[in-house]
TORKOL-4160 file (C-alpha; in steps of 0.2 Angstrom, whole numbers, padded with zeros to 4 digits, m for minus):
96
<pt num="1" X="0329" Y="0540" Z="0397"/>
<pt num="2" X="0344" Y="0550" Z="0392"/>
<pt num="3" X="0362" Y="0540" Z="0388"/>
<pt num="4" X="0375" Y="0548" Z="0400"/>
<pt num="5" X="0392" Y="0543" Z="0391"/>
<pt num="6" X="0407" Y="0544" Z="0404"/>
<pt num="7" X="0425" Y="0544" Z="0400"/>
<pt num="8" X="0436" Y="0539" Z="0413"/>
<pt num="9" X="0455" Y="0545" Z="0411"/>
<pt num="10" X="0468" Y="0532" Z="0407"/>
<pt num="11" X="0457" Y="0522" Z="0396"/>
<pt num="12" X="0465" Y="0524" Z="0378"/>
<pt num="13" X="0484" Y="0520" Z="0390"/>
<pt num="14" X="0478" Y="0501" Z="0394"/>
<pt num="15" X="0494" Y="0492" Z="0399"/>
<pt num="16" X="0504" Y="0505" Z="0398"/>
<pt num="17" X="0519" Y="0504" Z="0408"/>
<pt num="18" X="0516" Y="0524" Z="0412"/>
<pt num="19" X="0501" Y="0518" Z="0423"/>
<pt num="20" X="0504" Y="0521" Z="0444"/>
<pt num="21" X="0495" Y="0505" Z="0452"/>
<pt num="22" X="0490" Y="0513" Z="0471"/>
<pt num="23" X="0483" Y="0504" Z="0485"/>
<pt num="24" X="0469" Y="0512" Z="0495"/>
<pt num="25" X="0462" Y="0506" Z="0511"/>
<pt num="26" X="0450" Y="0512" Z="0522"/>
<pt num="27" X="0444" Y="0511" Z="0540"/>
<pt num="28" X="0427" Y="0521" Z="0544"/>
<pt num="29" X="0419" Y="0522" Z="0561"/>
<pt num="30" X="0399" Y="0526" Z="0561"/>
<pt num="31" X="0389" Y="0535" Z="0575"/>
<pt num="32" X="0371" Y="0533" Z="0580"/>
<pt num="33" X="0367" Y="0550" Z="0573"/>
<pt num="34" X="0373" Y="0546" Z="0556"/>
<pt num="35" X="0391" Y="0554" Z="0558"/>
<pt num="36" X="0405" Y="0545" Z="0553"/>
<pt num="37" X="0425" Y="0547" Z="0555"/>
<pt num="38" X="0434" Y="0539" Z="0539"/>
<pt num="39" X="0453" Y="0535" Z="0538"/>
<pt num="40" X="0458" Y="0532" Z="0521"/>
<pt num="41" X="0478" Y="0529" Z="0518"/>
<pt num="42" X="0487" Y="0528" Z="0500"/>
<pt num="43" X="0501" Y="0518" Z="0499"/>
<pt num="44" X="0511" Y="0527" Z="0485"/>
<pt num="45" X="0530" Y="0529" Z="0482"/>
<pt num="46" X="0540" Y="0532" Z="0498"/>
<pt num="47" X="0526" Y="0532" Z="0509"/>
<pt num="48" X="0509" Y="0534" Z="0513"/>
<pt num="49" X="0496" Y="0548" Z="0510"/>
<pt num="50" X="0484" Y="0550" Z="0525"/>
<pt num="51" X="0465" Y="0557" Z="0523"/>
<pt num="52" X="0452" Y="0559" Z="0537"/>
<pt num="53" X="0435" Y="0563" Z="0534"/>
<pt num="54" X="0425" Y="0569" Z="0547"/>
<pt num="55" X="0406" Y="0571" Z="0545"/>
<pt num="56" X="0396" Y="0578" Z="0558"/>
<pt num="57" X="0380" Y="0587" Z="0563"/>
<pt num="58" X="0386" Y="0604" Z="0577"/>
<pt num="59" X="0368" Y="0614" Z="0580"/>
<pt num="60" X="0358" Y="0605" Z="0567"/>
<pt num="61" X="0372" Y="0609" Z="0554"/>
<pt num="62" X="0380" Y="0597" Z="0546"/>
<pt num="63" X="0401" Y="0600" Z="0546"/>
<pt num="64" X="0412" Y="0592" Z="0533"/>
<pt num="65" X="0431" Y="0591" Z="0536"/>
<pt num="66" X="0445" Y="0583" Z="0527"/>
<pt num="67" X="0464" Y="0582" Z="0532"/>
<pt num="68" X="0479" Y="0575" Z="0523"/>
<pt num="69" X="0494" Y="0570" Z="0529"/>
<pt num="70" X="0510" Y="0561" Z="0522"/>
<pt num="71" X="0520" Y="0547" Z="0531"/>
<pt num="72" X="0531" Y="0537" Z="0529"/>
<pt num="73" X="0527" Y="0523" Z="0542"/>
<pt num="74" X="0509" Y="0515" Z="0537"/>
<pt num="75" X="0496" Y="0525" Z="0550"/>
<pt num="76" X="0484" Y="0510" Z="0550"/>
<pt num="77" X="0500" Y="0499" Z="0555"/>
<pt num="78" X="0493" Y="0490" Z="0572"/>
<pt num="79" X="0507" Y="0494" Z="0585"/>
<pt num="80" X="0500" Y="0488" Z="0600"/>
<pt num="81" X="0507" Y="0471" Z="0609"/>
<pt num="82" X="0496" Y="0461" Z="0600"/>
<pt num="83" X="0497" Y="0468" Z="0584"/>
<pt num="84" X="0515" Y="0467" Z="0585"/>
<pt num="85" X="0513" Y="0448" Z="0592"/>
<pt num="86" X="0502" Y="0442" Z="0577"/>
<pt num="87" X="0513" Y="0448" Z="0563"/>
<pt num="88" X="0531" Y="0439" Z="0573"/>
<pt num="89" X="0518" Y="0426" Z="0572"/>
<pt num="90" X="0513" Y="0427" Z="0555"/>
<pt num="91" X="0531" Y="0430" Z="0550"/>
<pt num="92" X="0539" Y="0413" Z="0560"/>
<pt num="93" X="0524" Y="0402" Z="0553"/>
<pt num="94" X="0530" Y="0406" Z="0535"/>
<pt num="95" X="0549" Y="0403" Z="0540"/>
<pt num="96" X="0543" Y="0384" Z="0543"/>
């Protein structure tokens, strides 16, 4: 068996204050077919970097799409009534 040697980029700069930490989340919807439509949003300095990934079969032929987008209001944010309700909730519970 061969020895694969892998450097990952930003080793040698452990603790270094020149580091960027980043928070990824990610919210993926799966079909029957084996298609999928992923959401993945970065939360980086003044805002939030949107990606959608779209996989799917069209005639037999699987198509691969990606768009990006910036934002400045979190896209995965839950707007609706209850969404909007739990967080007051959350944020009066912690007032207490």
């Amino acid at each position: 068996m061969d020895k694969i040697e892998i450097e990952i980029e930003g080793d040698s700069k452990e603790g270094s204050s020149t580091e960027v930490e980043k928070t990824v989340r990610t919210k993926r919807k799966e079909f029957e077919d084996g298609s999928y439509e992923e959401i993945r949003v970065e939360d980086v300095e003044g805002g939030f970097i949107k990606t959608v990934c779209t996989r799917k079969k069209v005639d037999g032929q699987w198509e691969y799409k990606d768009d990006k987008s910036v934002s400045t209001e979190d896209p995965l944010k839950d707007n609706s009534t209850e969404g909007i309700a739990s967080r007051l909730e959350s944020v009066l519970k912690n007032l207490g």
